[in-house]
C-alpha positions, 0 to 999 in steps of 0.5 A: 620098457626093455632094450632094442638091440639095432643092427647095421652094416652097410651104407643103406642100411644106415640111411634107412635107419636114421628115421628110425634112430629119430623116434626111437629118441622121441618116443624115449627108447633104449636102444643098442647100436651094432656095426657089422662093418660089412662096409667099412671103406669111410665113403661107404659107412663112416660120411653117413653117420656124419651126415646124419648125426646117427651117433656112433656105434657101441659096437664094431664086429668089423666083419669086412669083407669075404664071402657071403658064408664067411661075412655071414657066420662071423656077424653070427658068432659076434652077435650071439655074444653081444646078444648074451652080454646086452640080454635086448628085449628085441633085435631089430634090422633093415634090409636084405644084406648078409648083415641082416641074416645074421641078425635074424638067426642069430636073434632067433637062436638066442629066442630073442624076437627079431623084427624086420624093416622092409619085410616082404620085398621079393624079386622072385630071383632065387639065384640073387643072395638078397633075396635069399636074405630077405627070404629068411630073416622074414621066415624067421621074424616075429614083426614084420615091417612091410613097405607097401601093401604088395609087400605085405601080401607077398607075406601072407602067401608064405604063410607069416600071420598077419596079426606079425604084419604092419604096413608102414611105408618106407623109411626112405620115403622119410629121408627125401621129405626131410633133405630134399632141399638141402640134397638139391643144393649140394648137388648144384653145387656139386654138378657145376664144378664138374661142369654139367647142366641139371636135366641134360646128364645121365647118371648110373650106378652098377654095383650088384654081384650079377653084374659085377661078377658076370663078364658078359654082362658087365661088358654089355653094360659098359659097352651101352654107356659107352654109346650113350656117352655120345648123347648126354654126359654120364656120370658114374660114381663108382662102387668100390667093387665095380672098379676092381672088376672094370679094371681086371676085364680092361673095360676102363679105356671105353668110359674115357667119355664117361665121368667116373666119380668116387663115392660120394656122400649120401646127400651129394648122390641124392641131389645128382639124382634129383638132377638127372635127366634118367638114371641107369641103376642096378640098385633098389635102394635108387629104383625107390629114390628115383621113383619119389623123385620122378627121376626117369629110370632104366633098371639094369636088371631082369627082375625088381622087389620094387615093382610099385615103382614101375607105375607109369612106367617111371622105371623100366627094366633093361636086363643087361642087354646093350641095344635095350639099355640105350634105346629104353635109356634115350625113350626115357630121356624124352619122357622126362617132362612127361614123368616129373609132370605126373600127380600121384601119392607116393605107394612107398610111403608118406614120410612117416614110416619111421615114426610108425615103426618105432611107435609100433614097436614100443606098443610091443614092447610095453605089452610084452614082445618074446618068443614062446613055446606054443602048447598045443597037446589039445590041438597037435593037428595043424590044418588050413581051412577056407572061412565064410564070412563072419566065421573067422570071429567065431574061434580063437583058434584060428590064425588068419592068414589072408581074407580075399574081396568079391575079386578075388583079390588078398587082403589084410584081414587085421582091423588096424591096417584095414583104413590104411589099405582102404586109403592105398586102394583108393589113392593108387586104385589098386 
């Protein structure tokens, strides 16, 4: 059947491929597991594993820290060895971290098929490196697994076939269904050794480098929690990186009312979301959690790749701006009966990606996934044409990038998302 060669480095990227790991298991295939060790504190990697009883990885680059170049060229040159010594029949990874753009390249390098999860997610921040992560592995991908039909589309407008393209749902979607209950309970237990009330705190997380690494921005930020520490409690559990820079800009003695925690285990984190009254974040990963969640939520941030979760308008975004972080923070606060009272089917997934990603991929497999040369000496003119309907069955030639309804409006032309995106439509009347 062939060998899957799994990539990881980071704290997301392992919770969203937990899901993944299960099916692989069920479905019987051989997998590959690689730690970049883009994380490595033990908070931010090893508690995950644990946790979820993902088994340990076979292989370590134990790339660390430096800057994106230096993290990036050496999960390359470390995974360009691995790829030789295991010769896997496809490199798959999750994501938009340097982890992930390695993979890809390196894979692409080695003319071994790369496949990507959460494919097609785009801020349209160019000057925010995920995205330029994310840009490339999709360019690069002969799989693309897209969360959401937005994602999708965004896809097929940067020219990617869209036979490469499988709408899936989103993995974390698949994690909340399976340890919500157990994530609640740990964080009662959790938010009552520290005193507070469920429903009548705020918590927020800041750990994104335009945030961290711009000072004005930062202060702006600390200086909105600091207001907001006289209406509710907040609690903060800090990233590694946001301390250091709170420390250096002397920021610290304005959060004396504010709890600041240390990372903590995923399960812990998500029952004190769970609980929040509204969570201020600069994260994706947390936009998505809190949305399925229907925890209120203020983005601390100009631009999101997840705009799905804006609907109902369970998610806004502040920038960094401090009057417009506390006055969209206090509106959410009494919005929050309003928002965990909303009855909608979840855009970003049903639970099953997880499961729909590794039966894809072993459907693949079995067929026969690899990269080849096209020939084109009798067709060497590539050109873009529009189709009637109906001509696109009349040649073999022609690679549908995108079809369009009687509004206007892309679709996916492929047979087998054309239900799943009929139910999408209805559901979320998009």
């Amino acid at each position: 059947m062939g060998l899957v060669m799994v990539v990881a480095g980071t704290r997301p990227e392992v919770i969203k491929l937990f899901p993944i790991f299960k099916w692989f298991d069920r479905f019987g295939l051989e997998y590959i597991f690689v730690w970049s060790g883009q994380h490595y504190d033990y908070e931010l990697s090893r508690i995950f594993f644990e946790q979820f009883k993902i088994r340990s990885p076979n292989e370590n680059l134990d790339v660390r820290s430096g800057t994106h170049a230096e993290q990036t060229a050496k999960a390359m040159i470390g995974l360009e060895k691995l790829i030789k010594k295991y010769s896997p029949t496809v490199v798959i990874s999750e994501g938009d971290t340097n982890t992930v753009v390695a993979s890809s390249l390196a894979a692409l390098k080695c003319l071994v098929p790369y496949a990507h999860v959460e494919a097609g997610l785009r801020s349209w921040n160019i000057c925010m490196p995920e995205e330029v992560n994310r840009k490339i592995a999709d360019s690069v991908a002969t799989l693309h697994f897209a969360p959401t039909e937005l994602a999708a589309i965004n896809l097929l407008f940067e020219g990617i076939p869209s036979r490469c393209i499988y709408i899936t749902g989103n993995t974390i979607v698949d994690v909340i269904s399976e340890y919500e209950g157990l994530a609640r309970s740990r964080g009662e237990q959790f938010l009552s050794e520290l005193g507070f009330d469920k429903h009548n705190y705020i918590l927020v997380t800041v750990h994104r480098a335009e945030n961290t690494d711009n000072p004005r921005r930062l202060i702006n930020i600390v200086m909105a929690f600091k207001e907001l520490s006289q209406h509710y409690n907040i609690l903060f559990p800090i990233h590694p990186r946001t301390e250091k820079r709170l420390i250096e800009l002397g920021l610290l003695p304005y959060l004396q009312h504010v709890k600041i925690v240390k990372s903590m285990g995923y399960l812990e984190f998500l029952g004190v979301l769970a609980h929040a009254r509204v969570v201020l974040t600069d994260s994706g990963g947390v936009q998505e959690e809190a949305f399925t969640l229907k925890v209120p939520t203020v983005t601390l941030r100009y631009n999101t790749e997840r705009p799905e979760t804006t609907m109902f308008h369970l998610n806004m975004l502040a920038g960094a701006e401090k009057d417009k972080i506390v006055s969209l923070t206090l509106l959410q606060a009494k919005r929050i009966e309003e928002i965990r009272g909303i009855s909608f089917e979840n855009p970003l997934g049903d639970g099953s990606a997880g499961m729909r990603i590794a039966k894809i991929l072993k459907e693949a497999m079995d067929i026969g996934l690899h990269i080849e040369e096209p020939d084109l000496r009798e067709t060497p003119l590539i050109e873009y044409r529009l189709l009637e309907r109906g001509e696109q069955d009349s040649s073999s030639l022609f690679d549908l990038l995108a079809t369009f309804d009687k509004t206007g409006r892309p679709m996916l032309p492929n047979k087998r998302t054309s239900k799943f995106l009929a139910r999408i439509k209805t559901r979320y009347r998009l």
